[in-house]
N, C-alpha and C positions, 0 to 999 in steps of 0.2 A: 919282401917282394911278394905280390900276390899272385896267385896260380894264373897261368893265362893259357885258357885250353888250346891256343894255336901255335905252343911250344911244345906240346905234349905228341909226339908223333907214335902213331903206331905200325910197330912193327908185326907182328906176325900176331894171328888171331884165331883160335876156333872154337865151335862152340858145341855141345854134346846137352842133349834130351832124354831127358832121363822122365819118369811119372811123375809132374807136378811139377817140375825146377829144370832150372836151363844152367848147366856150369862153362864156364868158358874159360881156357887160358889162353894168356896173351902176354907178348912182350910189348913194353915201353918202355921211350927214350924222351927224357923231360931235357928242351935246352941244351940240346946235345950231349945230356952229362952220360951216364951209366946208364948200359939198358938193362931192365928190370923184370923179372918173370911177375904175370900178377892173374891171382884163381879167385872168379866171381863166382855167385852165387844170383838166380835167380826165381822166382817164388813164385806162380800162378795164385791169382787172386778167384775170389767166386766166380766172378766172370771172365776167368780162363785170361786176365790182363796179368803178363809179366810184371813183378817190382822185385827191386834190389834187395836182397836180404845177405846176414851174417854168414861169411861161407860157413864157418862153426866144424862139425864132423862131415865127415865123407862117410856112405854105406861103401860097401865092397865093391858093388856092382861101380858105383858112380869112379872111384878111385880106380877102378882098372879101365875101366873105360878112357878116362883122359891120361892115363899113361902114356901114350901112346903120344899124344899131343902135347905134355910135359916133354919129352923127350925130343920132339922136335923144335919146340918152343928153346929150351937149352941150345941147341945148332947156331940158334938166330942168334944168342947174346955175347 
């Protein structure tokens, strides 16, 4: 079966700016099945345009920052 982004619903969302990268977590529920905690990553290009990058390591700063919003994110699932 192929993905169909109109099964994909989202639940709870935030997003945290840090210098240069946008991290967001968020819960999602594909199809009604399990809902899913999920931490993106996003990367400022030369000209200051978001694109999607490897979340890969968290600095200190950025990890305690979304703790806060991990922790709410868990309530939702």
């Amino acid at each position: 079966m192929a993905y169909d982004k109109n099964l994909d619903v989202q639940i709870f969302l935030e997003e945290h700016n840090f210098e240069g990268t946008r991290v967001s977590v968020g819960v999602f529920q594909y199809n009604n099945g399990e809902k899913k905690l999920q931490i993106s990553r996003q990367n400022a290009n030369a000209e200051g345009e978001l694109t999607f990058a490897k979340l890969g390591r968290l600095r200190k700063a950025e990890a305690e920052g979304i703790l806060p919003s991990i922790q709410k994110a868990l309530q939702q699932m």
